[in-house]
mmCIF file of the protein (N, C-alpha, C, O) and its ligand, coordinates in Angstrom:
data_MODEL
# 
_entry.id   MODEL 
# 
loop_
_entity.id 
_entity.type 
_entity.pdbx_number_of_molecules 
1 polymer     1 
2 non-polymer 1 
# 
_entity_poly.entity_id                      1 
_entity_poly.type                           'polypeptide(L)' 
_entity_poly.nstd_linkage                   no 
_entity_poly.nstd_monomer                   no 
_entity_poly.pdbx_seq_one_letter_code       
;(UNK)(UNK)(UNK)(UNK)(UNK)(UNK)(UNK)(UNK)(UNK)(UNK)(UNK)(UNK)(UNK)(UNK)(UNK)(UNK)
(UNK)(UNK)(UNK)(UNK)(UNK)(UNK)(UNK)(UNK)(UNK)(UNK)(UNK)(UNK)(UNK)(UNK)(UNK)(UNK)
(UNK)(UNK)(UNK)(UNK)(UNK)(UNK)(UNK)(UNK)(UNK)(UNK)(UNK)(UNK)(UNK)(UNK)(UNK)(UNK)
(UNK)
;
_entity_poly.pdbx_seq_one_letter_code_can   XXXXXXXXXXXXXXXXXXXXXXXXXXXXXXXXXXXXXXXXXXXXXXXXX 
_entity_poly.pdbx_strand_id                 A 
# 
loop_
_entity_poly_seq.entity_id 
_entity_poly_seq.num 
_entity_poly_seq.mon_id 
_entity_poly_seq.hetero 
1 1  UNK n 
1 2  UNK n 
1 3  UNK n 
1 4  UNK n 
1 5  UNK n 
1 6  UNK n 
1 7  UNK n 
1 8  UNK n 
1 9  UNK n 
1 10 UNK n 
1 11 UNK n 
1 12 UNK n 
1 13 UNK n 
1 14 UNK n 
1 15 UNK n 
1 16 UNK n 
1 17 UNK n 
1 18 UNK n 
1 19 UNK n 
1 20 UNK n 
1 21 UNK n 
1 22 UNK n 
1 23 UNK n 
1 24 UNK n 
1 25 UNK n 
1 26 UNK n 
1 27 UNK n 
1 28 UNK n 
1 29 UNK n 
1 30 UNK n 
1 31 UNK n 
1 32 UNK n 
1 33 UNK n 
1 34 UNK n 
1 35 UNK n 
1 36 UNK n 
1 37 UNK n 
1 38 UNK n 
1 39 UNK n 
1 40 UNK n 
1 41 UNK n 
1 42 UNK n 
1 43 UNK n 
1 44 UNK n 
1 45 UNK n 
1 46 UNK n 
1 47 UNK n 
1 48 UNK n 
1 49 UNK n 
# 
loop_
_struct_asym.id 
_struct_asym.entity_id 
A 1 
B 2 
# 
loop_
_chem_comp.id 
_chem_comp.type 
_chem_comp.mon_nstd_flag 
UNK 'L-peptide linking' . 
ZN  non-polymer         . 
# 
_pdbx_entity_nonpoly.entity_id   2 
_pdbx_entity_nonpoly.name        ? 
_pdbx_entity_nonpoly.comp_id     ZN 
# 
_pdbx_nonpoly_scheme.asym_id         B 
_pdbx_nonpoly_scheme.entity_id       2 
_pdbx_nonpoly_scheme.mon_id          ZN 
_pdbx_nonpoly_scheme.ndb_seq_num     1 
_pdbx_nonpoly_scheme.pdb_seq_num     101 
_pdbx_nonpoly_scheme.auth_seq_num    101 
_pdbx_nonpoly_scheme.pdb_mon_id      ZN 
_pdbx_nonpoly_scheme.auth_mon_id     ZN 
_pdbx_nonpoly_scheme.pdb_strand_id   A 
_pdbx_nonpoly_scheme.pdb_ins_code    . 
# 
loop_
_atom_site.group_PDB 
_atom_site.id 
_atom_site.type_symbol 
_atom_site.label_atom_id 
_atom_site.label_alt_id 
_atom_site.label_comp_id 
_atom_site.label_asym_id 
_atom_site.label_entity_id 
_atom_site.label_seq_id 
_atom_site.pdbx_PDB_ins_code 
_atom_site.Cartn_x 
_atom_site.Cartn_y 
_atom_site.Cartn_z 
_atom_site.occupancy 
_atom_site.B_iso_or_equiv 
_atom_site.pdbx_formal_charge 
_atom_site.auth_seq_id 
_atom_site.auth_comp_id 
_atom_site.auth_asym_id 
_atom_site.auth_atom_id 
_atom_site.pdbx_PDB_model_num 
ATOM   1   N  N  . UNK A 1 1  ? 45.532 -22.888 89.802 1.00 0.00 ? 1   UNK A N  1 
ATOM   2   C  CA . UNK A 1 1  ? 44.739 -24.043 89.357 1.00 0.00 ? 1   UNK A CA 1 
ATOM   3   C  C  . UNK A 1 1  ? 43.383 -23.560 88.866 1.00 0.00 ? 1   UNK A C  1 
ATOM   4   O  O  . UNK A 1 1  ? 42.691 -23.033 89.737 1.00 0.00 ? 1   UNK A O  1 
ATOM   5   N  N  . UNK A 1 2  ? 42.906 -23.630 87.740 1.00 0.00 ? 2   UNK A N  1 
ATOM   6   C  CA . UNK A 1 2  ? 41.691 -23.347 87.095 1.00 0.00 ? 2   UNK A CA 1 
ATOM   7   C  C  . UNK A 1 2  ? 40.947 -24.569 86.493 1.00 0.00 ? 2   UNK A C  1 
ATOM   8   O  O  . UNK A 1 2  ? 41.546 -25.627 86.687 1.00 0.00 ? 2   UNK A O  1 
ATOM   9   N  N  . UNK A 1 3  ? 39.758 -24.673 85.793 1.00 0.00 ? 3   UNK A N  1 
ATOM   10  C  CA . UNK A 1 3  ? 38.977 -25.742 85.511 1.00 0.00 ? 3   UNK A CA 1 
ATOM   11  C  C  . UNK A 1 3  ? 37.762 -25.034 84.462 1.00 0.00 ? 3   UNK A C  1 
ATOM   12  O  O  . UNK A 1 3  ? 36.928 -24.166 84.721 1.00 0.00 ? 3   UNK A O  1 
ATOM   13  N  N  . UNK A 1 4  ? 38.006 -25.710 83.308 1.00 0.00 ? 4   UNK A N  1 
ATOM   14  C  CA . UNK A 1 4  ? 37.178 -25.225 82.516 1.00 0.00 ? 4   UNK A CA 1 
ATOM   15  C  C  . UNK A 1 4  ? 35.391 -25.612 82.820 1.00 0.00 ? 4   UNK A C  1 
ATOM   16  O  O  . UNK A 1 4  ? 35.197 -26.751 83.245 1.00 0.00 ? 4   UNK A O  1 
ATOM   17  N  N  . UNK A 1 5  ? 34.722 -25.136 82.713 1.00 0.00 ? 5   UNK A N  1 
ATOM   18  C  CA . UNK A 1 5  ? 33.086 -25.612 83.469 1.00 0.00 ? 5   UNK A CA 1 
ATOM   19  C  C  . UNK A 1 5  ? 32.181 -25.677 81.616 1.00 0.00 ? 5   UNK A C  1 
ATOM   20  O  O  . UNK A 1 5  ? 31.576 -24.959 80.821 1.00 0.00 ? 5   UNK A O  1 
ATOM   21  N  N  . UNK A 1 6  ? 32.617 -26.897 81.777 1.00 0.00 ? 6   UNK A N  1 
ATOM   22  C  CA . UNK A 1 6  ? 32.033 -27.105 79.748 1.00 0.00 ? 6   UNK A CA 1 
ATOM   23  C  C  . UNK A 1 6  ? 30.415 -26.982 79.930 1.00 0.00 ? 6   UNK A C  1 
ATOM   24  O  O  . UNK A 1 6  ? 29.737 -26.999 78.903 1.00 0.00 ? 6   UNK A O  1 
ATOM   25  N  N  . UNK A 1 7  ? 29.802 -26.864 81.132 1.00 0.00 ? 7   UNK A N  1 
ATOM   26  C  CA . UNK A 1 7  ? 27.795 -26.693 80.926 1.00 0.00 ? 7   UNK A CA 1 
ATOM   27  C  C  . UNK A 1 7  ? 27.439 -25.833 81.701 1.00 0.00 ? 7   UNK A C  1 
ATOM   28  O  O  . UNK A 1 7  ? 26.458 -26.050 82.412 1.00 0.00 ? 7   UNK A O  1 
ATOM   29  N  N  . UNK A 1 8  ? 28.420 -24.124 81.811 1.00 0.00 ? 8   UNK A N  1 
ATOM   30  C  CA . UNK A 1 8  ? 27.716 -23.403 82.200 1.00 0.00 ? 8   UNK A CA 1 
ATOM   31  C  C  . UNK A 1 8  ? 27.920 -22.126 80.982 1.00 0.00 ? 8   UNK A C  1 
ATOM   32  O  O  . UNK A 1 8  ? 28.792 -21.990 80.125 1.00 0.00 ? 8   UNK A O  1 
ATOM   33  N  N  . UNK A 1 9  ? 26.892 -21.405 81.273 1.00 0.00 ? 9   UNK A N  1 
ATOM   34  C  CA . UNK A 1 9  ? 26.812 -20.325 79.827 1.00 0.00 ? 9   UNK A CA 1 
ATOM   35  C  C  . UNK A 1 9  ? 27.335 -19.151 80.995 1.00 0.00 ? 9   UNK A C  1 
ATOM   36  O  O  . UNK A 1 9  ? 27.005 -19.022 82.174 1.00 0.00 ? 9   UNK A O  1 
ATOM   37  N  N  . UNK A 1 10 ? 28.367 -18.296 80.074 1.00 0.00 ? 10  UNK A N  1 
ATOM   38  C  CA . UNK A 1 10 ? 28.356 -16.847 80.633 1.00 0.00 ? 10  UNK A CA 1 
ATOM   39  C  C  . UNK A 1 10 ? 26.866 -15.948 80.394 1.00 0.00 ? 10  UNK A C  1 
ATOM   40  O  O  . UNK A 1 10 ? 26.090 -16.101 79.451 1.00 0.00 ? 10  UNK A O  1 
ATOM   41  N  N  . UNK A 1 11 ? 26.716 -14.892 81.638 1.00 0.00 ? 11  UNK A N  1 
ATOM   42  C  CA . UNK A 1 11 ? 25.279 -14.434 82.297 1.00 0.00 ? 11  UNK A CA 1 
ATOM   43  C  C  . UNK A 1 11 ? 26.033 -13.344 81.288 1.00 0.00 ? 11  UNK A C  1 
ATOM   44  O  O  . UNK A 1 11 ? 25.928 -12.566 82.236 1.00 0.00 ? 11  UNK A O  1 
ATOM   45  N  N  . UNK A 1 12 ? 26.614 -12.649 80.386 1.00 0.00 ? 12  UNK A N  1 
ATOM   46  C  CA . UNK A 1 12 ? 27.007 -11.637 79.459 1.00 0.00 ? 12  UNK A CA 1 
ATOM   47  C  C  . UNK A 1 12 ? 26.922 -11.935 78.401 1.00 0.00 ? 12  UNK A C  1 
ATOM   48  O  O  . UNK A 1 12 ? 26.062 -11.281 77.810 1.00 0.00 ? 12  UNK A O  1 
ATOM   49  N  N  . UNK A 1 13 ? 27.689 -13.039 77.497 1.00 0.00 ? 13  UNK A N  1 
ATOM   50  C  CA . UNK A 1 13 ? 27.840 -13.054 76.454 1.00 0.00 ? 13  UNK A CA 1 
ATOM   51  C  C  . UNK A 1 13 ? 27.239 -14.649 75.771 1.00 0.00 ? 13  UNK A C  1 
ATOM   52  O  O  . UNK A 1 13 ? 27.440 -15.271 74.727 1.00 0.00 ? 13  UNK A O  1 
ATOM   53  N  N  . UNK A 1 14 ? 26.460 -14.847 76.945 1.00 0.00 ? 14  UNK A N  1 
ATOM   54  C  CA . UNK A 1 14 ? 25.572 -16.514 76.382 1.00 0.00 ? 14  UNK A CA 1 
ATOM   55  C  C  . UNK A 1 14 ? 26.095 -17.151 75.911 1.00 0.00 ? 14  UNK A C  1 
ATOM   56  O  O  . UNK A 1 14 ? 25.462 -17.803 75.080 1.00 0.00 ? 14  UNK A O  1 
ATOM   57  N  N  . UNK A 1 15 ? 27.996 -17.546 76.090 1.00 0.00 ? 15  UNK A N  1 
ATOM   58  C  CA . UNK A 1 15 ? 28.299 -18.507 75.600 1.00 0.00 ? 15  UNK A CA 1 
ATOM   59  C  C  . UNK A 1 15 ? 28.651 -19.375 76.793 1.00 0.00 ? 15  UNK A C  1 
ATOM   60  O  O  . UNK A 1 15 ? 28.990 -19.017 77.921 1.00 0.00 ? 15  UNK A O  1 
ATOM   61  N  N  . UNK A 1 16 ? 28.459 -20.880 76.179 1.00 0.00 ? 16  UNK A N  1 
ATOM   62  C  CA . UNK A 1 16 ? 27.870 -21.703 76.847 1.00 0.00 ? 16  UNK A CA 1 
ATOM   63  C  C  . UNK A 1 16 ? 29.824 -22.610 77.152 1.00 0.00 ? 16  UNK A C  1 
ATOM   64  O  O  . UNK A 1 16 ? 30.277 -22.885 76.041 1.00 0.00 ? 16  UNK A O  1 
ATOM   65  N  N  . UNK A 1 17 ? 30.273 -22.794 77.667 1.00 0.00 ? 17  UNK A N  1 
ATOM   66  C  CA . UNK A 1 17 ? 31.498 -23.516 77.780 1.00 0.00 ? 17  UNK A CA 1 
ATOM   67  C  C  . UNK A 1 17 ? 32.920 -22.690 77.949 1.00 0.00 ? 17  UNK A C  1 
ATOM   68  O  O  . UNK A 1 17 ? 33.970 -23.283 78.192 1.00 0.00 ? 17  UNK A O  1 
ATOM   69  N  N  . UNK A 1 18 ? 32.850 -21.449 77.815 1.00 0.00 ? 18  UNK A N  1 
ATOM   70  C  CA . UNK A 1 18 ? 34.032 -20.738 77.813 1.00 0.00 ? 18  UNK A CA 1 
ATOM   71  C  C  . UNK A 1 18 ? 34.509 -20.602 79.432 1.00 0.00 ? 18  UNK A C  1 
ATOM   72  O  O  . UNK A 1 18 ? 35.688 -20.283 79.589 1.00 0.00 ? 18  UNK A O  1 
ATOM   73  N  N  . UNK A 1 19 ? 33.755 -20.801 80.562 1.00 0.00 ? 19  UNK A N  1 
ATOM   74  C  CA . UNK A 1 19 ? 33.816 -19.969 81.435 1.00 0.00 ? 19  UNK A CA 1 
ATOM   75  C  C  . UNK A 1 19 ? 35.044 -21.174 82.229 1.00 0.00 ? 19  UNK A C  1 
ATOM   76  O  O  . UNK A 1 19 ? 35.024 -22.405 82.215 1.00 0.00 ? 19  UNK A O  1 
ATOM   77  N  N  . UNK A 1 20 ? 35.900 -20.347 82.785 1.00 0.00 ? 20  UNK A N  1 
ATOM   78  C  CA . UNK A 1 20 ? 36.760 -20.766 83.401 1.00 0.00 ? 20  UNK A CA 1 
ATOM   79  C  C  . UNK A 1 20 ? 36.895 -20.585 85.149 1.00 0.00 ? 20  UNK A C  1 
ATOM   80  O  O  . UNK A 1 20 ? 37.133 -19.420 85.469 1.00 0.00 ? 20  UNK A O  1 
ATOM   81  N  N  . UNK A 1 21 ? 36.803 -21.347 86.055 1.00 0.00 ? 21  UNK A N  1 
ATOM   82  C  CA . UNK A 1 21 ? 37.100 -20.953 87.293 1.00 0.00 ? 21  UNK A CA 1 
ATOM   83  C  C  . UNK A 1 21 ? 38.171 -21.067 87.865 1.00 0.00 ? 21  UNK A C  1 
ATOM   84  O  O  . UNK A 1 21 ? 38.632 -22.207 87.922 1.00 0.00 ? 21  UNK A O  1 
ATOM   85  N  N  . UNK A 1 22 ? 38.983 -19.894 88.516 1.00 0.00 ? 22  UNK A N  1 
ATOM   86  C  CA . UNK A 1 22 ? 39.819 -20.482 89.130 1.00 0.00 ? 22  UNK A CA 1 
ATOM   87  C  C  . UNK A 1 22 ? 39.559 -20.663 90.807 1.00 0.00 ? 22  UNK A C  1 
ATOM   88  O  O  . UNK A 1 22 ? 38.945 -19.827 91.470 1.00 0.00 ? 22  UNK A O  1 
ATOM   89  N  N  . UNK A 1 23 ? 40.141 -21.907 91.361 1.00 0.00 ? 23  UNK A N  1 
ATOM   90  C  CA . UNK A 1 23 ? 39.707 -22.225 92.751 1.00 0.00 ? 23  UNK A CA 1 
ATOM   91  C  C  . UNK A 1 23 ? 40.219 -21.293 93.674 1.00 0.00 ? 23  UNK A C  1 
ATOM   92  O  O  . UNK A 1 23 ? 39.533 -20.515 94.337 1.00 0.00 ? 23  UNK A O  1 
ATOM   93  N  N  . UNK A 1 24 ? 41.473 -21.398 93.698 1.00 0.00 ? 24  UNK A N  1 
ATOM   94  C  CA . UNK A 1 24 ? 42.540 -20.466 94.433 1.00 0.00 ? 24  UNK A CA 1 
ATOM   95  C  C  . UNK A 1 24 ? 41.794 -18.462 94.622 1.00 0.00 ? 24  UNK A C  1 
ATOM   96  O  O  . UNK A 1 24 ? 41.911 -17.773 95.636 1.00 0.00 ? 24  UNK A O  1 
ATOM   97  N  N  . UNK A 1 25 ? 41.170 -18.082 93.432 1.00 0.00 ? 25  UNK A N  1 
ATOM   98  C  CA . UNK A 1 25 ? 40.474 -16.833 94.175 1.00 0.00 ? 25  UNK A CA 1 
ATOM   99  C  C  . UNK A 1 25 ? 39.057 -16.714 94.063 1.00 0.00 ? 25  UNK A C  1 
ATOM   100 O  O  . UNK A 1 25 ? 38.475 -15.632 93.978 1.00 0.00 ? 25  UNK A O  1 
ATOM   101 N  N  . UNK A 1 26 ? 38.563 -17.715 94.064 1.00 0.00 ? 26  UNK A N  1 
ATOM   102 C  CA . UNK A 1 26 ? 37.531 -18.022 93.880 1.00 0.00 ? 26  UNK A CA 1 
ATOM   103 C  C  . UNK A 1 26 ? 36.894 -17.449 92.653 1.00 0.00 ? 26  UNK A C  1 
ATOM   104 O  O  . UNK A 1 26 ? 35.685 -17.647 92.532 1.00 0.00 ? 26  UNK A O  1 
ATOM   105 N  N  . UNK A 1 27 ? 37.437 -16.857 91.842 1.00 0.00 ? 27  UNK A N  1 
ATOM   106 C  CA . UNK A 1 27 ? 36.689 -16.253 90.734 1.00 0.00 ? 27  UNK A CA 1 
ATOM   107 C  C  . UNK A 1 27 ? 35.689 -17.034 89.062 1.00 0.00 ? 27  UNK A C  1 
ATOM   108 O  O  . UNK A 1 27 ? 36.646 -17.581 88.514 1.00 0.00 ? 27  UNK A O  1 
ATOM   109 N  N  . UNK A 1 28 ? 35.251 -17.134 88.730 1.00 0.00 ? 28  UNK A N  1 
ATOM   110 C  CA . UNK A 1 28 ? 34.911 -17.524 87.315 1.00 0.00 ? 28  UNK A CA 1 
ATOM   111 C  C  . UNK A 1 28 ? 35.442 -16.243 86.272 1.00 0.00 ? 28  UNK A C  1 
ATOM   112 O  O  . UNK A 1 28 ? 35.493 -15.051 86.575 1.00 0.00 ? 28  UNK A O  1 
ATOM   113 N  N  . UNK A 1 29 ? 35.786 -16.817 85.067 1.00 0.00 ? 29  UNK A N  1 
ATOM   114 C  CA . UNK A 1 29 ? 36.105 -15.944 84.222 1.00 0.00 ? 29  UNK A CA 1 
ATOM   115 C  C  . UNK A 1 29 ? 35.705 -16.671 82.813 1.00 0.00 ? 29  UNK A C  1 
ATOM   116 O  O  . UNK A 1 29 ? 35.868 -17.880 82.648 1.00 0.00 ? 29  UNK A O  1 
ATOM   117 N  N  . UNK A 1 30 ? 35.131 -15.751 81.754 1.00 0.00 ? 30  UNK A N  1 
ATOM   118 C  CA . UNK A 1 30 ? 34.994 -15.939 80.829 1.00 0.00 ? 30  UNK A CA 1 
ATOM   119 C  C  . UNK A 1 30 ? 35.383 -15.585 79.903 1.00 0.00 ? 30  UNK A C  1 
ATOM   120 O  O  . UNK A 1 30 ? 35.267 -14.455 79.430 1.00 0.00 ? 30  UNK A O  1 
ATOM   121 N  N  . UNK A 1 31 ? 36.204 -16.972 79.242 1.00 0.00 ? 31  UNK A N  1 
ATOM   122 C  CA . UNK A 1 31 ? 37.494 -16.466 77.590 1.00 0.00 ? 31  UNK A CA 1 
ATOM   123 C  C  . UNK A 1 31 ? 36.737 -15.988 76.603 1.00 0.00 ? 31  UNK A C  1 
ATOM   124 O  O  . UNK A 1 31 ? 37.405 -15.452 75.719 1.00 0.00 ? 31  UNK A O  1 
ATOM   125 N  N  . UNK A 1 32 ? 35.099 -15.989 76.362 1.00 0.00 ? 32  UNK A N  1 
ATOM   126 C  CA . UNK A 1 32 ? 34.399 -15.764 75.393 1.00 0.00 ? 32  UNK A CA 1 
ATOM   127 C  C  . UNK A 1 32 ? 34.715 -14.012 74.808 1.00 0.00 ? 32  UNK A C  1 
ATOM   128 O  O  . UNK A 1 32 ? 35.015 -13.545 73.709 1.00 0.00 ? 32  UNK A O  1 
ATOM   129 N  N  . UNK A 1 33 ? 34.434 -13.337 76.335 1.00 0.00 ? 33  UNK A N  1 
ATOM   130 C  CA . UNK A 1 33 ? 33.724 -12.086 76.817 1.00 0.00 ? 33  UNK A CA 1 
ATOM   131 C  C  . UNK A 1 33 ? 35.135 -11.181 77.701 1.00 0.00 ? 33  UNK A C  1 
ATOM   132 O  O  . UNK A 1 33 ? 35.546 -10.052 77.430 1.00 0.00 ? 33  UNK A O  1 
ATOM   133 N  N  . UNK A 1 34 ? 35.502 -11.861 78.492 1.00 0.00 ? 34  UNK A N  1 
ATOM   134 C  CA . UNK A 1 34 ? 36.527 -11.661 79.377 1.00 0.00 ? 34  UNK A CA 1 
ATOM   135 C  C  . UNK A 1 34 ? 36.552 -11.257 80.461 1.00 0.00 ? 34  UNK A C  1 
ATOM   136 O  O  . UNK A 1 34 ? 37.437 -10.962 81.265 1.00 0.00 ? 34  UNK A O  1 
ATOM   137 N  N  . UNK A 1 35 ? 35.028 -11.259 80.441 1.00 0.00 ? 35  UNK A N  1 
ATOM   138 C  CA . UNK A 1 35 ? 34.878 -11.061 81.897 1.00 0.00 ? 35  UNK A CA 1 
ATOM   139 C  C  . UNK A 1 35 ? 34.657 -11.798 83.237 1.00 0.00 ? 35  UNK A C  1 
ATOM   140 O  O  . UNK A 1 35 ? 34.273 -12.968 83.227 1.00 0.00 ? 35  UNK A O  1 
ATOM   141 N  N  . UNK A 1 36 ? 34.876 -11.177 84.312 1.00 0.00 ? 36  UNK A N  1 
ATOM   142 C  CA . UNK A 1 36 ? 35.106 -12.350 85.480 1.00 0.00 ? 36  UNK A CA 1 
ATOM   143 C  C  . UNK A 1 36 ? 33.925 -12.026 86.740 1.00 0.00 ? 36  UNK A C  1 
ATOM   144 O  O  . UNK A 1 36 ? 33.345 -10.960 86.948 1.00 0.00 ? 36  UNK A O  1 
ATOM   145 N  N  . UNK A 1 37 ? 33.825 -13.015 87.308 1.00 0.00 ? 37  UNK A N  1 
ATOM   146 C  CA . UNK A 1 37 ? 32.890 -12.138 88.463 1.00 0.00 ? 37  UNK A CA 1 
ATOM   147 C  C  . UNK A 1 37 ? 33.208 -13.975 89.807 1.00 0.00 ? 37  UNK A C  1 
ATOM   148 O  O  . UNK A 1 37 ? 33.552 -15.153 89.707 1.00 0.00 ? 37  UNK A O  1 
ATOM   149 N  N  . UNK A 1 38 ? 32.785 -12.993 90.835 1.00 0.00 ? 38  UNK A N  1 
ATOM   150 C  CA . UNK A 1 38 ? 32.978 -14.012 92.037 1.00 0.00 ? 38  UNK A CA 1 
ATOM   151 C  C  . UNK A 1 38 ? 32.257 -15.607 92.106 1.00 0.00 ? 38  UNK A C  1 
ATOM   152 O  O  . UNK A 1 38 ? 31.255 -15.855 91.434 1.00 0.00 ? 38  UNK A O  1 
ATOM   153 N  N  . UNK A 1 39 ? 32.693 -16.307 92.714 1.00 0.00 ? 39  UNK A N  1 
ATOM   154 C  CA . UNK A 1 39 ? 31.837 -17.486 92.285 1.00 0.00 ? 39  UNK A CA 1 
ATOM   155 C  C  . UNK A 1 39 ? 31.253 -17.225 93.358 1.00 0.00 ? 39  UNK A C  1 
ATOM   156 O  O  . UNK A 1 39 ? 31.817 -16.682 94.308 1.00 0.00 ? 39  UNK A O  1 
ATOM   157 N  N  . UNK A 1 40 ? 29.831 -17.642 93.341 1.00 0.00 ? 40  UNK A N  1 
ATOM   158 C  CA . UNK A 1 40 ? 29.235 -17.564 94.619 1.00 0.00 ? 40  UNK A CA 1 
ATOM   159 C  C  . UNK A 1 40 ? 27.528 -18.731 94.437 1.00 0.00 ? 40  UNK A C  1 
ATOM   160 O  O  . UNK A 1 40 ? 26.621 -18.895 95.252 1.00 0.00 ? 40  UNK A O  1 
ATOM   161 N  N  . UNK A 1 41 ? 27.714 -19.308 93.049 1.00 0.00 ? 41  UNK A N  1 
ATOM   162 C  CA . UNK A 1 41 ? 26.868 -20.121 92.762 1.00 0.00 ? 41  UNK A CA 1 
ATOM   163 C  C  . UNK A 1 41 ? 27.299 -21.515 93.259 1.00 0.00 ? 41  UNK A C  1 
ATOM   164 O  O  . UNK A 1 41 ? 28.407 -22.022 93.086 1.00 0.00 ? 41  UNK A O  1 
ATOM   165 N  N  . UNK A 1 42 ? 26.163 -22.097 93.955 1.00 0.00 ? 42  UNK A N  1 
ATOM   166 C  CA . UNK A 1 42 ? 26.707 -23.595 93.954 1.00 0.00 ? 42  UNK A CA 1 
ATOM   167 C  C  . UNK A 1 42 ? 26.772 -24.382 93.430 1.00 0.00 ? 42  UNK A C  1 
ATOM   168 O  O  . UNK A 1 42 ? 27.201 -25.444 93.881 1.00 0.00 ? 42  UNK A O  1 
ATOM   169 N  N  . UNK A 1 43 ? 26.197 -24.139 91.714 1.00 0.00 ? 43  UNK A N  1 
ATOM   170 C  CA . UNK A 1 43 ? 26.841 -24.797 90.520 1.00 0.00 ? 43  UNK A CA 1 
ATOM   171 C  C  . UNK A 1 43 ? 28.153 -25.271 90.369 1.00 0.00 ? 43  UNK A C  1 
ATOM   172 O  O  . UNK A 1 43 ? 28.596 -26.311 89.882 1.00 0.00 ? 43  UNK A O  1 
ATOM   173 N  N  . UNK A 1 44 ? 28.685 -24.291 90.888 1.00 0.00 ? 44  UNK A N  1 
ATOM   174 C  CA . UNK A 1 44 ? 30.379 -24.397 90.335 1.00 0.00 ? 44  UNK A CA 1 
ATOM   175 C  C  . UNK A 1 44 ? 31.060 -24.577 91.374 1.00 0.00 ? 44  UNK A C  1 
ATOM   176 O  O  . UNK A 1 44 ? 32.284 -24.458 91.316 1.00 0.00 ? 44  UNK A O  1 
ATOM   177 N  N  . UNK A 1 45 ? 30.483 -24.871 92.438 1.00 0.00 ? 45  UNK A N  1 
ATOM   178 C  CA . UNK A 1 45 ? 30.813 -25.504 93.908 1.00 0.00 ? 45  UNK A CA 1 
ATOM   179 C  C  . UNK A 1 45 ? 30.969 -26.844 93.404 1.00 0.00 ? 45  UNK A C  1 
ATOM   180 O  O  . UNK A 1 45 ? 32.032 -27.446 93.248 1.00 0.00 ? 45  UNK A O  1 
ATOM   181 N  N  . UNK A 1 46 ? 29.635 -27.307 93.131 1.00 0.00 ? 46  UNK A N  1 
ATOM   182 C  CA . UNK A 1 46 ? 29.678 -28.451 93.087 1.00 0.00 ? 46  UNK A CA 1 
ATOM   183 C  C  . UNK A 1 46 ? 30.238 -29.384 91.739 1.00 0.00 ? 46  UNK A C  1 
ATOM   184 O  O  . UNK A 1 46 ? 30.180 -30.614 91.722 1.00 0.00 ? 46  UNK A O  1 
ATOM   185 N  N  . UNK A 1 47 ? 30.942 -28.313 90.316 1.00 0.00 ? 47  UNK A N  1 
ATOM   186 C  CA . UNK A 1 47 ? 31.529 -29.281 89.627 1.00 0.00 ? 47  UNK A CA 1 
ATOM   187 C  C  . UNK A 1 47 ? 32.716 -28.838 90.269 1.00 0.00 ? 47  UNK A C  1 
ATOM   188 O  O  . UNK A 1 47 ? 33.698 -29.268 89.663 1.00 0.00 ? 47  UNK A O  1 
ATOM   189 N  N  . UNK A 1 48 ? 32.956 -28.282 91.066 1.00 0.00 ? 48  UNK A N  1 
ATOM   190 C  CA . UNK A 1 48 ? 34.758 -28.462 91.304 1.00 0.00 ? 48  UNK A CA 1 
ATOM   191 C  C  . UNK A 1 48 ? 34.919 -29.272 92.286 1.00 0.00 ? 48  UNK A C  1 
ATOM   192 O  O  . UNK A 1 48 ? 36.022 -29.428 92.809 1.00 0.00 ? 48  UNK A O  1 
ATOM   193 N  N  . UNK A 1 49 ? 33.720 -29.969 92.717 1.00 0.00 ? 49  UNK A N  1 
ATOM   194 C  CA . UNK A 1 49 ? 34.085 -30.693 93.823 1.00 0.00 ? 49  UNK A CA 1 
ATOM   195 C  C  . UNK A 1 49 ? 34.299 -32.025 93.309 1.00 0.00 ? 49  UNK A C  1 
ATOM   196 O  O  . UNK A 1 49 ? 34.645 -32.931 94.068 1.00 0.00 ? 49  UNK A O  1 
HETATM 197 ZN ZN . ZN  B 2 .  ? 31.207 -14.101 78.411 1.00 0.00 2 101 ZN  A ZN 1 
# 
């Protein structure tokens, strides 16, 4: 299960809507760039909630 996060920008490639989280490993990933890193912001806590 993943969730696209349309108002956060990737911290790499400054694009603003690509970044994808998935819940299940907690990760964010970005289709822009391709890169992924841990979620650990409570930004994205709180749109998946
Ligand atoms: Zn990126």
């Amino acid at each position: 299960m993943s969730e696209r996060l349309s108002g956060l920008r990737c911290a790499l490639c400054k694009a603003v809507g690509y970044l994808v989280v998935d819940h299940v490993r907690g990760i964010a990933s970005c289709e822009s760039c391709g890169q992924s890193a841990l979620v650990s912001d409570g930004e994205i806590e709180r749109a998946g909630a």
